[in-house]
DSSP file (Angstrom, degrees, kcal/mol; ACC not computed):
  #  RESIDUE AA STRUCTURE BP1 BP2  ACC     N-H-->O    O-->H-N    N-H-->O    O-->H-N    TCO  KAPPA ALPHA  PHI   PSI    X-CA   Y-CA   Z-CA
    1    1 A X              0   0    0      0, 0.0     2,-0.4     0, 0.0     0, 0.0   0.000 360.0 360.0 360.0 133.1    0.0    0.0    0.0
    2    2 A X        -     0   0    0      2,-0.0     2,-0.3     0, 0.0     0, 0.0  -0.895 360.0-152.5-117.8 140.8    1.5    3.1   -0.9
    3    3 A X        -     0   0    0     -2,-0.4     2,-1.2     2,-0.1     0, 0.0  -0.868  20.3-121.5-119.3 160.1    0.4    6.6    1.3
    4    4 A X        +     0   0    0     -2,-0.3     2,-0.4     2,-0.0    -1,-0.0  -0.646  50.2 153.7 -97.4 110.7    0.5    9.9   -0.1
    5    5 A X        -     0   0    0     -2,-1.2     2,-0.3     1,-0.0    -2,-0.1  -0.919  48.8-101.3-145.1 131.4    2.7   12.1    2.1
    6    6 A X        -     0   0    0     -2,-0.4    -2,-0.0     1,-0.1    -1,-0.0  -0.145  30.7-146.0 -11.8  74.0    5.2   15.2    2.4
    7    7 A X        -     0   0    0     -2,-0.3     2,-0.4     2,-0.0    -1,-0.1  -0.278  21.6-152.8 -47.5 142.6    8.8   14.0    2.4
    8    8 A X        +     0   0    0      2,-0.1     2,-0.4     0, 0.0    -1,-0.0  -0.962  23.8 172.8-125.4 127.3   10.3   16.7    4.9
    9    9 A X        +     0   0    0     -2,-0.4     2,-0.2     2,-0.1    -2,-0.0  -0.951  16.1 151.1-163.5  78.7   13.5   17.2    4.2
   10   10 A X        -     0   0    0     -2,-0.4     2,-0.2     2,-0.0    -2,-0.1  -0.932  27.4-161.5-124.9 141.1   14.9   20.6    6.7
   11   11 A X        -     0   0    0     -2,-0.2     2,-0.5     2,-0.0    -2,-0.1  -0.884  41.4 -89.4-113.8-174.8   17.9   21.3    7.9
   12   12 A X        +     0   0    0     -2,-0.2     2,-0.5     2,-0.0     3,-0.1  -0.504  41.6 170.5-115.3 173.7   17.8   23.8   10.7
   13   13 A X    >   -     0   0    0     -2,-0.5     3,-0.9     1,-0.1     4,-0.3  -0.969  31.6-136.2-140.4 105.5   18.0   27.3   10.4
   14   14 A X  G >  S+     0   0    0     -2,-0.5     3,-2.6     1,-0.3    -1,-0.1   0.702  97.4  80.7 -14.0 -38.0   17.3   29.8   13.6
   15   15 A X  G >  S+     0   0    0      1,-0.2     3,-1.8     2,-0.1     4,-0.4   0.993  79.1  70.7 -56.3 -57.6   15.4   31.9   11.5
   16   16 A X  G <  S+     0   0    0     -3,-0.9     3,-0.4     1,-0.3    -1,-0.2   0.745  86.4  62.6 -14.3 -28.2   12.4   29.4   12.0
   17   17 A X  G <  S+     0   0    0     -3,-2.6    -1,-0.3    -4,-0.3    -2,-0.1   0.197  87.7  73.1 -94.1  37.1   12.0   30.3   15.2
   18   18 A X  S <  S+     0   0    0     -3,-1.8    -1,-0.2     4,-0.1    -2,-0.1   0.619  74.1 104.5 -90.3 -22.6   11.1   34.2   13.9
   19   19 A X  S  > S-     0   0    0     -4,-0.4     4,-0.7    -3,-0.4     0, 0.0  -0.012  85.8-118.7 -57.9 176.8    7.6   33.1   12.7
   20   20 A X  H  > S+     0   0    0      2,-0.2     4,-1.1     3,-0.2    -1,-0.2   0.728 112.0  49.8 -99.5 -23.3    4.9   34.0   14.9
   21   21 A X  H >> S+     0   0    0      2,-0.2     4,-1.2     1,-0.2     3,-0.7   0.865 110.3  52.4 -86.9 -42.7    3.7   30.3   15.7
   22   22 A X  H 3> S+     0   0    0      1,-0.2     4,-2.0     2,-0.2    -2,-0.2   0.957 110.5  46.4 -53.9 -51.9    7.3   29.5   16.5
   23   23 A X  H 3X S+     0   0    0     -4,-0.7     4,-1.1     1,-0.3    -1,-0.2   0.708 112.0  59.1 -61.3 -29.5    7.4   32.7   19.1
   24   24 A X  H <X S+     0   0    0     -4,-1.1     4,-3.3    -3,-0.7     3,-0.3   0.984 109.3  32.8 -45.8 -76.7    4.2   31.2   20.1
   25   25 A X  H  X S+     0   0    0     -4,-1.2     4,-1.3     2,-0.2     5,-0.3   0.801 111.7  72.1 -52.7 -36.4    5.4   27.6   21.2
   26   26 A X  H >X S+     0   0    0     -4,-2.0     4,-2.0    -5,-0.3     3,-1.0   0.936 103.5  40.7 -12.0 -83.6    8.7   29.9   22.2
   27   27 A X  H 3X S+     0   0    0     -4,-1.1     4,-2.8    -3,-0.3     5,-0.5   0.923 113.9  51.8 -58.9 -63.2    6.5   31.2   25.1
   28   28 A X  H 3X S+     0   0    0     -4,-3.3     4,-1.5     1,-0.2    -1,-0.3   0.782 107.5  49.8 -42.9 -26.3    4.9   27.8   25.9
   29   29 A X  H <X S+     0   0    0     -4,-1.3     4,-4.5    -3,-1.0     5,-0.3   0.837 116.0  45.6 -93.0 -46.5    8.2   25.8   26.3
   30   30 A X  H  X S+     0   0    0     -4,-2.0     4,-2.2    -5,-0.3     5,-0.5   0.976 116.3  43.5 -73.4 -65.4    9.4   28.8   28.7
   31   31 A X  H  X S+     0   0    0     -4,-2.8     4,-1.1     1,-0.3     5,-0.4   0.936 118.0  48.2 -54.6 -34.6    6.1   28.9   30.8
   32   32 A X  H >X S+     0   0    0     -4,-1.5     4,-2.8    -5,-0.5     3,-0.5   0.996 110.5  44.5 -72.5 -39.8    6.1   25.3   30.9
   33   33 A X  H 3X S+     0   0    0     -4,-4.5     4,-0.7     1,-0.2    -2,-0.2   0.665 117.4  51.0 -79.7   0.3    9.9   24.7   32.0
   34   34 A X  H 3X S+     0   0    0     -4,-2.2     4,-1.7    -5,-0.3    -1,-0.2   0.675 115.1  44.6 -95.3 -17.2    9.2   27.9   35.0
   35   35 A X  H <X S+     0   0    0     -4,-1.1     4,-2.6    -3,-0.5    -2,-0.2   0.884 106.5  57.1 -93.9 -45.8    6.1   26.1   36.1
   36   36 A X  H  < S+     0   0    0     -4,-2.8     4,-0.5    -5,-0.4     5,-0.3   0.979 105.1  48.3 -27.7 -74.6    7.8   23.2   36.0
   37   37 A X  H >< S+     0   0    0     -4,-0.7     3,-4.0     2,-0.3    -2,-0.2   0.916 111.5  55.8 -37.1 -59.5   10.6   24.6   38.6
   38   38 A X  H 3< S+     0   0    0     -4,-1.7    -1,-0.3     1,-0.4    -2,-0.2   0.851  99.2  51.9 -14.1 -80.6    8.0   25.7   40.7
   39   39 A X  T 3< S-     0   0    0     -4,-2.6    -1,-0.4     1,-0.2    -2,-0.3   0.377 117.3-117.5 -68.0  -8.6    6.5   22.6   40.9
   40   40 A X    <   +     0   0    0     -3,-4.0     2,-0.4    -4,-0.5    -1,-0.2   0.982  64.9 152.7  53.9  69.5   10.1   21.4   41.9
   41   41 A X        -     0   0    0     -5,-0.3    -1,-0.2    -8,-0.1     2,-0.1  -0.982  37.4-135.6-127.8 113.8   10.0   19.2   38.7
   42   42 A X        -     0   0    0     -2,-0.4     2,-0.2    94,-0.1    98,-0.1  -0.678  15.6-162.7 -80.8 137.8   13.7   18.0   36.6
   43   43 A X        -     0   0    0      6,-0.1     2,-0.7   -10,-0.1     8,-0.3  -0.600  17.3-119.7 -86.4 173.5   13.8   18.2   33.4
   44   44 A X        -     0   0    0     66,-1.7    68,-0.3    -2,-0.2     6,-0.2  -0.933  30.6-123.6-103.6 122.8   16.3   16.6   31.4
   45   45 A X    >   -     0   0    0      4,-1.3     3,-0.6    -2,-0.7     4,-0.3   0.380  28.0 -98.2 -54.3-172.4   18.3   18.6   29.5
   46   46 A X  T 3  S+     0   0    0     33,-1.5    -1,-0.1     1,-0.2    34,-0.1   0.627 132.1  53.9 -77.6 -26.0   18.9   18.5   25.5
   47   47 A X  T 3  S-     0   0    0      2,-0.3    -1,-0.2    32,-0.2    -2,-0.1   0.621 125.1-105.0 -86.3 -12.0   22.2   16.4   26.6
   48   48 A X  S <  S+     0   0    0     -3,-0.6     2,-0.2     1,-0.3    -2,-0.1   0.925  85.7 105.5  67.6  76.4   19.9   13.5   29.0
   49   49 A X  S    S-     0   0    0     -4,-0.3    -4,-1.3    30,-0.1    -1,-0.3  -0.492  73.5-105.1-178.9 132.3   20.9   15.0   32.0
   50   50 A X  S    S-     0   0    0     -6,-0.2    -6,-0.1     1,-0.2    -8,-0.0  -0.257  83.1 -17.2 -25.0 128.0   20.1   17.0   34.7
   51   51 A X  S    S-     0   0    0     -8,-0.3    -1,-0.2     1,-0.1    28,-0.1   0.798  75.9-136.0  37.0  72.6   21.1   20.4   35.4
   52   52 A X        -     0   0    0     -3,-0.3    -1,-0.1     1,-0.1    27,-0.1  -0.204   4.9-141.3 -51.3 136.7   24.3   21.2   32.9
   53   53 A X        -     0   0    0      2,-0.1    -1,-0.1     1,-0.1    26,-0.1   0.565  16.5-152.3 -82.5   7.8   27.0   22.8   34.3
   54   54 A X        +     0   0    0     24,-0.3     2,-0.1     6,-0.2    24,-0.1   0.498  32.4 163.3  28.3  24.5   27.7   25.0   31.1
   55   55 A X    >   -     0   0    0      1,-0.1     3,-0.7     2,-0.1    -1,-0.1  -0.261  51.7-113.4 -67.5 161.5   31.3   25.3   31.9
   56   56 A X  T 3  S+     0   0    0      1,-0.3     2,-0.3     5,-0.1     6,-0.1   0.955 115.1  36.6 -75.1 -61.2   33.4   26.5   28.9
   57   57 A X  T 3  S+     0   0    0      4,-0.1    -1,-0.3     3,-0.1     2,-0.1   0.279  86.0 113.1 -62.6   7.2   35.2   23.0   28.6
   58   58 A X  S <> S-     0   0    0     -3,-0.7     4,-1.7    -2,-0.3     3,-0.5  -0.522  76.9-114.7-122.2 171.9   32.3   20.6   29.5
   59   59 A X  T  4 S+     0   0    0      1,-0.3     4,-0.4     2,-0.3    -1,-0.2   0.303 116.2  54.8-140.0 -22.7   31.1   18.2   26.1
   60   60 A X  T  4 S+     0   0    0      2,-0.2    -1,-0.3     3,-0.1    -6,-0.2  -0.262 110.2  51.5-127.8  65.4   27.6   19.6   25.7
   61   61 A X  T >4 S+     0   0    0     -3,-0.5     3,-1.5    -5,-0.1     4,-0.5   0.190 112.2  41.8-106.0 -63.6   29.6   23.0   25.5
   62   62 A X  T 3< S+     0   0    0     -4,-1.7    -3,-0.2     1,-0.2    -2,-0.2   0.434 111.3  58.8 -75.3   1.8   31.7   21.8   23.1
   63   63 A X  T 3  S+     0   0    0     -4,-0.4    -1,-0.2     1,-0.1    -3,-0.1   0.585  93.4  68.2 -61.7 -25.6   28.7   20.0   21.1
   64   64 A X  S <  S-     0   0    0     -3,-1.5     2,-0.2     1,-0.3    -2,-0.1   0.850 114.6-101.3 -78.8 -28.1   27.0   23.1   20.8
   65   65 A X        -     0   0    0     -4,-0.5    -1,-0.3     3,-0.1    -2,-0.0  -0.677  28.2 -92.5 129.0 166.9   29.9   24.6   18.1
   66   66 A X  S    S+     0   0    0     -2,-0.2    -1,-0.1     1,-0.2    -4,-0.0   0.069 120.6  39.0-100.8  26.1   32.3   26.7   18.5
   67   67 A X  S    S+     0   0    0      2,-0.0     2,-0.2    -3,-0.0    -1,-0.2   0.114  78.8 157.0-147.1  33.2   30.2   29.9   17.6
   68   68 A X        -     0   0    0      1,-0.0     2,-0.4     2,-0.0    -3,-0.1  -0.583  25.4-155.6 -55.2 133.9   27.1   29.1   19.1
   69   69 A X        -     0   0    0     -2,-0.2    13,-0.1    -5,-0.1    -2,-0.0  -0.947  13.0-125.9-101.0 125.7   24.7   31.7   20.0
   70   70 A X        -     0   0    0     -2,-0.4     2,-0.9     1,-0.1     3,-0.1   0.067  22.3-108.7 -29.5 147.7   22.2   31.6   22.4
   71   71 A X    >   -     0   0    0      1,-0.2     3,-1.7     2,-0.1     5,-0.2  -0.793  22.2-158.6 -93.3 117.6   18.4   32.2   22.2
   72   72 A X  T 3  S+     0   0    0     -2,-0.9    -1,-0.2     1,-0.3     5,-0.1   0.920  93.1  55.9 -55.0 -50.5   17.8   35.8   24.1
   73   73 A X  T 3  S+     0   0    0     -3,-0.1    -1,-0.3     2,-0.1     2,-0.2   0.558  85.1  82.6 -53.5 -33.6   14.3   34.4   24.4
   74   74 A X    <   -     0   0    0     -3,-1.7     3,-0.2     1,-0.1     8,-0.1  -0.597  69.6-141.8-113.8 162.7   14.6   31.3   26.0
   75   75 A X  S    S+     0   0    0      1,-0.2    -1,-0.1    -2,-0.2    -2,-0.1   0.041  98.1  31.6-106.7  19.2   14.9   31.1   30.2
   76   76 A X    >>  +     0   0    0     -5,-0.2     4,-3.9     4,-0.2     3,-0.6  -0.250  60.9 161.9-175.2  85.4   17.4   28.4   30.1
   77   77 A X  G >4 S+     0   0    0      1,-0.2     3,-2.8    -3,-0.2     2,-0.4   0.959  77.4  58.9 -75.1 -82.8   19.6   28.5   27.2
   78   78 A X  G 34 S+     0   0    0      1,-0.2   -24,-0.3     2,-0.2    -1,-0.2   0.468 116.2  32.8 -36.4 -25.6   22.3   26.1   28.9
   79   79 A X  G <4 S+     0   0    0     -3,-0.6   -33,-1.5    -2,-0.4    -1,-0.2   0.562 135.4  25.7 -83.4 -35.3   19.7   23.0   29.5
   80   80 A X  S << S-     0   0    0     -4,-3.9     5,-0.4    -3,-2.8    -2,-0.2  -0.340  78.3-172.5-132.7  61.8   17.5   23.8   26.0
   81   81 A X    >>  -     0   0    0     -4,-0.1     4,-1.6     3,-0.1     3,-0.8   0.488  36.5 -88.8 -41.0-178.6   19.3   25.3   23.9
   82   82 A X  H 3> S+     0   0    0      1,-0.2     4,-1.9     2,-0.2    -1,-0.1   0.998 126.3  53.4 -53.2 -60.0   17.8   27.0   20.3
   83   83 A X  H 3> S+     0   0    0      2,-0.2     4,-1.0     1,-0.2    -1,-0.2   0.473 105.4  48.9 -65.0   3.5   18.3   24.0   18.4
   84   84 A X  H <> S+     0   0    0     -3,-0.8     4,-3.2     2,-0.1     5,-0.4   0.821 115.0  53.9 -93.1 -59.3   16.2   21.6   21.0
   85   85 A X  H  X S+     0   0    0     -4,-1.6     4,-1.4    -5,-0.4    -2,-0.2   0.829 104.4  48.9  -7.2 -71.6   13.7   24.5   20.6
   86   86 A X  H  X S+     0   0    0     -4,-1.9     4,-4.7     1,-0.3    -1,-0.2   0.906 110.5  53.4 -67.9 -51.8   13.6   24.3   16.7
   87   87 A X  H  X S+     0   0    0     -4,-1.0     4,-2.8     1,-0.2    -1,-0.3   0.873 114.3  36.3 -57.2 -38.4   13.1   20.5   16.8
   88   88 A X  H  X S+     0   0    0     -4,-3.2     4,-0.5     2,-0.2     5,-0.2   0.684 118.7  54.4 -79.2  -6.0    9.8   20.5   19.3
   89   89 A X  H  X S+     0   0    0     -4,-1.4     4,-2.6    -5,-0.4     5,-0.3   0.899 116.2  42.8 -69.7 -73.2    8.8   23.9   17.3
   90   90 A X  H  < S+     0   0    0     -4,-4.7    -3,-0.2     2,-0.2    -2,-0.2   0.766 113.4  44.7 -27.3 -66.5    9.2   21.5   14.1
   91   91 A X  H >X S+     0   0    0     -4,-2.8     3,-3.9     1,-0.2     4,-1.4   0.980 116.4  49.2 -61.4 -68.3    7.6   18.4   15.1
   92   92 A X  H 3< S+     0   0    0     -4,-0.5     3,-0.4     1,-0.3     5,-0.3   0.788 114.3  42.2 -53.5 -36.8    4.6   20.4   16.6
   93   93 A X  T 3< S+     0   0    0     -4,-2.6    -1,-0.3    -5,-0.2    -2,-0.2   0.317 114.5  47.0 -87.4  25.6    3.9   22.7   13.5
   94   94 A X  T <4 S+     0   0    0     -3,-3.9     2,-0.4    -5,-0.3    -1,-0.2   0.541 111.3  55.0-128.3  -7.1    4.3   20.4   11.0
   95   95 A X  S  < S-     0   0    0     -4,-1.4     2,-0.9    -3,-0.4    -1,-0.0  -0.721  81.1-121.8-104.8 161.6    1.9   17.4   12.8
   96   96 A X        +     0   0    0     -2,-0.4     2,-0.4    -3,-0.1    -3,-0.1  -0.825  37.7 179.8-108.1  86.5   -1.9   17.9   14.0
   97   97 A X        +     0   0    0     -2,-0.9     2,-0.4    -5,-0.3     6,-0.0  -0.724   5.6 171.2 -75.2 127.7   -1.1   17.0   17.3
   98   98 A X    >   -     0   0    0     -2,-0.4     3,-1.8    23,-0.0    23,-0.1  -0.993  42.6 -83.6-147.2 144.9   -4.7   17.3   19.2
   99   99 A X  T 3  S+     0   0    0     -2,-0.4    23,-0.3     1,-0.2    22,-0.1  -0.199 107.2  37.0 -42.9 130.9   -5.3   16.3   22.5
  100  100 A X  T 3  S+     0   0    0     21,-3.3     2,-0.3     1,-0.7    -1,-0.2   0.305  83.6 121.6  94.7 -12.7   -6.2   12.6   23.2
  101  101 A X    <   -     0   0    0     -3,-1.8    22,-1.4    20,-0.4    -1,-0.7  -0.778  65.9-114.2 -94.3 148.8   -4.0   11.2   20.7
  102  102 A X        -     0   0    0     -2,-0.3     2,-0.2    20,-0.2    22,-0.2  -0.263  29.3-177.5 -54.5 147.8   -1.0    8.4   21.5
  103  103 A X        -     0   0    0     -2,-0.1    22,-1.3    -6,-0.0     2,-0.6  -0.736  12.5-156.0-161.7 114.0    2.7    9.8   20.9
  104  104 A X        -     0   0    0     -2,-0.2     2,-0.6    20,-0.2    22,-0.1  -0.896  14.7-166.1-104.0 105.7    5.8    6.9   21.6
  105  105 A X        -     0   0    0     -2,-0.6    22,-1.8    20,-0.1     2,-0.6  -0.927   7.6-147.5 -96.4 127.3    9.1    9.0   22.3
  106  106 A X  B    S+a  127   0A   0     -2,-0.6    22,-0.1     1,-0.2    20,-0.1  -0.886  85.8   0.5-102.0 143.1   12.3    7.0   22.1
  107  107 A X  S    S+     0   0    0     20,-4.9     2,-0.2    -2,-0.6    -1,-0.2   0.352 100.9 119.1  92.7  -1.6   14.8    8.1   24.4
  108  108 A X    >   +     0   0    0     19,-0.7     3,-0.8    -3,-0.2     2,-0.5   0.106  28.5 144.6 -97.1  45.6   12.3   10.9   25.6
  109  109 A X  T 3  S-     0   0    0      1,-0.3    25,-0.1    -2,-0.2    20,-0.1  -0.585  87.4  -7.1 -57.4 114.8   12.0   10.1   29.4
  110  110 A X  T 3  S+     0   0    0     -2,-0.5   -66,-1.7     1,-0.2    -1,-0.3   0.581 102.6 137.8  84.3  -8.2   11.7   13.0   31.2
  111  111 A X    X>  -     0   0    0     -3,-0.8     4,-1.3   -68,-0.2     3,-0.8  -0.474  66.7 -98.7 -80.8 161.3   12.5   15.7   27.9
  112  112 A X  H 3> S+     0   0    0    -68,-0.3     4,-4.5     1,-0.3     5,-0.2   0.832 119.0  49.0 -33.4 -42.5   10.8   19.1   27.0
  113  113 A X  H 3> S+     0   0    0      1,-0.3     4,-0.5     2,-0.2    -1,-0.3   0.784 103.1  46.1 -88.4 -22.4    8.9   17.3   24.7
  114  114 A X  H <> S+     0   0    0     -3,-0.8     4,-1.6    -6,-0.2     5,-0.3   0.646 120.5  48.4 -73.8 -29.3    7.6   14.6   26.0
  115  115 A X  H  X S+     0   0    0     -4,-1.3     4,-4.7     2,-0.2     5,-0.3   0.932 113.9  50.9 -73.8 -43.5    6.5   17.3   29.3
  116  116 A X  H  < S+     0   0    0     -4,-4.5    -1,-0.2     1,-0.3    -3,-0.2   0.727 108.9  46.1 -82.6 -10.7    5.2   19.7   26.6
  117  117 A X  H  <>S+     0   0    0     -4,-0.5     5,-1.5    -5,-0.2    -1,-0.3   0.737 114.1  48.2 -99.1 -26.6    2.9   17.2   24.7
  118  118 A X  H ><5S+     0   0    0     -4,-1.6     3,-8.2     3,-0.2     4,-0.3   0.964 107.7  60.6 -52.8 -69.1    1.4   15.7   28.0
  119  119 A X  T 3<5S+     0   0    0     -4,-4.7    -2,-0.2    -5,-0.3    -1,-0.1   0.751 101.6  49.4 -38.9 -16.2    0.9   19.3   28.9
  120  120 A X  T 3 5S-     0   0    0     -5,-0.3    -1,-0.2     2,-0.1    -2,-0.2   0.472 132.1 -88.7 -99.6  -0.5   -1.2   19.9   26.1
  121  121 A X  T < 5S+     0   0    0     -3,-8.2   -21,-3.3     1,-0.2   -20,-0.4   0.838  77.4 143.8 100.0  15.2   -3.3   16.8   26.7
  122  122 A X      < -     0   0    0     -5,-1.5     2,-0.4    -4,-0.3    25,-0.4  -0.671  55.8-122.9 -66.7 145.6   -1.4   13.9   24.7
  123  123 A X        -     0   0    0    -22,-1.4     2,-0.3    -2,-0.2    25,-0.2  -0.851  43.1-161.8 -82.3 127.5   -1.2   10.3   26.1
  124  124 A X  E     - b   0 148A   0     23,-2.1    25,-2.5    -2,-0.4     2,-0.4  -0.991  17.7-175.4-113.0  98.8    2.4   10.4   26.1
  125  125 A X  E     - b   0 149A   0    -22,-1.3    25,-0.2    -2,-0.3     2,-0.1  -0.832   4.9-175.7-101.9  96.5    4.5    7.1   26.2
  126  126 A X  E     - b   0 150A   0     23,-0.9    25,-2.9    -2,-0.4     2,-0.4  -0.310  14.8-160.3-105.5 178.7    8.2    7.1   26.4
  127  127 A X  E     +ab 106 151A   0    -22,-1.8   -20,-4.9    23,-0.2   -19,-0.7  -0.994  23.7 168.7-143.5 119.5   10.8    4.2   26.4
  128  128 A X  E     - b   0 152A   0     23,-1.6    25,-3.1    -2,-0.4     3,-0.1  -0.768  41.0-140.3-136.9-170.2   14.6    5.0   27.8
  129  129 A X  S    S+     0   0    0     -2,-0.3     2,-0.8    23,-0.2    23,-0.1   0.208  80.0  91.9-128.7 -18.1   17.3    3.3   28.6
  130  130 A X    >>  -     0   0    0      1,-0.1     3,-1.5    23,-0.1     4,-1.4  -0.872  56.8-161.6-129.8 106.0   17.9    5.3   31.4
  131  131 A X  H 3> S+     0   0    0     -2,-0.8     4,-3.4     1,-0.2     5,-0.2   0.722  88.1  49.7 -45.1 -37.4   16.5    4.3   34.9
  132  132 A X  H 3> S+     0   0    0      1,-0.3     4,-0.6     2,-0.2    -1,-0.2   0.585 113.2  50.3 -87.8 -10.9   16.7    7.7   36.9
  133  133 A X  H <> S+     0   0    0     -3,-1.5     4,-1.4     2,-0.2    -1,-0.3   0.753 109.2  45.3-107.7  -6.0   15.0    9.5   34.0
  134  134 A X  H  X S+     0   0    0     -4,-1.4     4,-3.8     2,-0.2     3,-0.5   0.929 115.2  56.2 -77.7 -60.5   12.0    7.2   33.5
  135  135 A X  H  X S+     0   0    0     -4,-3.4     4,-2.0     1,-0.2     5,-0.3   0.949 107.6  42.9  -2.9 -92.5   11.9    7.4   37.2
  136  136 A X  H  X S+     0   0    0     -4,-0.6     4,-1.1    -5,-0.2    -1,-0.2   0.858 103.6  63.8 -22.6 -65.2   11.7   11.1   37.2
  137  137 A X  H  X S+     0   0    0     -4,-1.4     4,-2.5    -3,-0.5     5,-0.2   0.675 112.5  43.2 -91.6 -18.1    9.0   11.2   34.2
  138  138 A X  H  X S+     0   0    0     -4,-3.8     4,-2.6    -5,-0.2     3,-0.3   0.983 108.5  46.0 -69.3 -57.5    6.6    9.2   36.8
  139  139 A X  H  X S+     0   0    0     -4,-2.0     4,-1.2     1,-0.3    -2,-0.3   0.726 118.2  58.0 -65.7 -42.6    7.0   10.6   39.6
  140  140 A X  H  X S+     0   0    0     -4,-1.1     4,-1.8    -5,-0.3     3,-0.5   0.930 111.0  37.4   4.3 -84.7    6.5   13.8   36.9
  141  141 A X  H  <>S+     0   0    0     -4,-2.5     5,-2.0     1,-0.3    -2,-0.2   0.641 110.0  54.1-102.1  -0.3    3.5   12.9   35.7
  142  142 A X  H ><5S+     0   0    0     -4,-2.6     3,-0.9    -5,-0.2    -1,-0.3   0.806 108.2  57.6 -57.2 -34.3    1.7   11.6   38.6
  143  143 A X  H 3<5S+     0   0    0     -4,-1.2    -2,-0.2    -3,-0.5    -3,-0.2   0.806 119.9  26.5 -67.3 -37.2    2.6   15.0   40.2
  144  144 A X  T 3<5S-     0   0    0     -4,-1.8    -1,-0.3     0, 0.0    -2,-0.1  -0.130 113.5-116.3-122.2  43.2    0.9   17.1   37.3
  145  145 A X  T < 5 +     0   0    0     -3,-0.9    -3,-0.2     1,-0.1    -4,-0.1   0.648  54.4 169.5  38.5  57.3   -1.7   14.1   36.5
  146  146 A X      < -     0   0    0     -5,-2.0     2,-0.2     2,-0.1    -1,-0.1   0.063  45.0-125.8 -57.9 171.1   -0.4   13.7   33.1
  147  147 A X  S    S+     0   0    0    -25,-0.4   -23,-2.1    -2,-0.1     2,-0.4  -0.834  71.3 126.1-136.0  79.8   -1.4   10.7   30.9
  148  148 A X  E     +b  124   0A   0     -2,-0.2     2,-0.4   -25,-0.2   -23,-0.2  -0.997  33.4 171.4-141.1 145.1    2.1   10.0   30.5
  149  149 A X  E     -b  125   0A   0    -25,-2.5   -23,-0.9    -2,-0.4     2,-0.5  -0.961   6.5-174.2-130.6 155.3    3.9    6.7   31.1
  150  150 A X  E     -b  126   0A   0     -2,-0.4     2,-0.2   -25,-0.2   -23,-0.2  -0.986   6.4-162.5-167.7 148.6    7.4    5.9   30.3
  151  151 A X  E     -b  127   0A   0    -25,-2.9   -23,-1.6    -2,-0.5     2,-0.7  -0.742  25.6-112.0-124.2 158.3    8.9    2.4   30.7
  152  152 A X  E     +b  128   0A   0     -2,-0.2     2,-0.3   -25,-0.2   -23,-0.2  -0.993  65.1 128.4 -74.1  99.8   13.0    1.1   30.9
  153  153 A X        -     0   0    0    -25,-3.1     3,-0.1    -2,-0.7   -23,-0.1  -0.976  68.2-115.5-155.4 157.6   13.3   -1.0   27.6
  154  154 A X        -     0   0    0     -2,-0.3     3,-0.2     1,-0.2   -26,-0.1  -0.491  39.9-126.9 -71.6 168.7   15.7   -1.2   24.5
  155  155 A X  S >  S+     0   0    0      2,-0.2     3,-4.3     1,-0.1    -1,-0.2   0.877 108.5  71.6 -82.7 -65.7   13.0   -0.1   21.5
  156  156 A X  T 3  S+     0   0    0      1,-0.3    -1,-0.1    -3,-0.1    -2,-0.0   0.491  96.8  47.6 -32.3 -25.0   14.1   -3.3   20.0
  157  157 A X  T 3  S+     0   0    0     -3,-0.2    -1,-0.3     2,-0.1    -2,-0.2   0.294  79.9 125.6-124.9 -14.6   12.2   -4.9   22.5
  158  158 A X    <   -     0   0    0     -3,-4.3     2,-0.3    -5,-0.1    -3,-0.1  -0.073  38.4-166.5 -60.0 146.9    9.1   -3.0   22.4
  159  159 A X        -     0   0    0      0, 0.0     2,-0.4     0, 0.0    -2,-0.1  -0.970  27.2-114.5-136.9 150.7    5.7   -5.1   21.9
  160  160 A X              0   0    0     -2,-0.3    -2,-0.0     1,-0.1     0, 0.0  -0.578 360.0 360.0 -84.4 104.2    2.2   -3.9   20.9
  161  161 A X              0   0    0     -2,-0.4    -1,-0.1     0, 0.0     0, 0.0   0.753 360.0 360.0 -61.0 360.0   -0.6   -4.5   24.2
């Protein structure tokens, strides 16, 4: 069966985020990761990790480039940089994500994105590799009564209930 669909094919460019729907989601991603704090909630950074130290030398310094710029806009450039930005800006404006639909992130225990599609009313299910952040994304989304679930398993491994 062949379906008819939109290769997308971007690479990514900062200017994206100028649009008015990026500068929208811009604002969501920030109100969500300060309500978050509040709530005394980790995220996991763009690197799968807690709290970066952005020291000059440190490996998701030196991932970023050597001329990376920061996004003036965003309230925690050293944990989400632009380009983590550009990708949940991307996936959301180019699917019709609507509340009440399924979404399987791999790898996304505990990321912006997995936080920010619950927060919008997604059943969210992710699959990591990494105990302390699947952890986390329960103890997560029981706290702000999410429909999010996230499991320890290789993908490989995954089966259909």
């Amino acid at each position: 069966m062949r379906h008819n669909c939109e290769i997308i094919n971007k690479t990514m460019d900062r200017d994206d985020l100028e649009s008015d729907s990026a500068k929208k989601i811009i604002v969501e991603l920030n109100e969500l990761i300060l309500r978050l704090r509040e709530e005394n909630v980790k995220i996991s950074s763009w690197y799968g990790d807690f709290d970066l130290t952005g020291e000059k030398n440190s490996l998701e310094v030196i991932n970023r480039g050597l001329n990376y710029i920061a996004l003036s806009s965003a309230v925690d450039d050293v944990n989400f940089p632009w380009f983590l930005y550009w990708e949940i800006i991307w996936l959301v404006l180019n699917n019709d994500y609507q509340a009440g639909q399924t979404v399987l992130d791999l790898g996304g225990a505990s990321s912006l994105f997995s936080y920010y599609l619950s927060h919008k009313g997604l059943r969210v299910t992710t699959v990591d590799l990494q105990e302390s952040l699947v952890e986390n994304a329960n103890i997560t989304a029981s706290k702000m009564n999410w429909h999010l679930r996230n499991f320890v398993m290789e993908y490989k491994k995954l089966k259909s209930d």
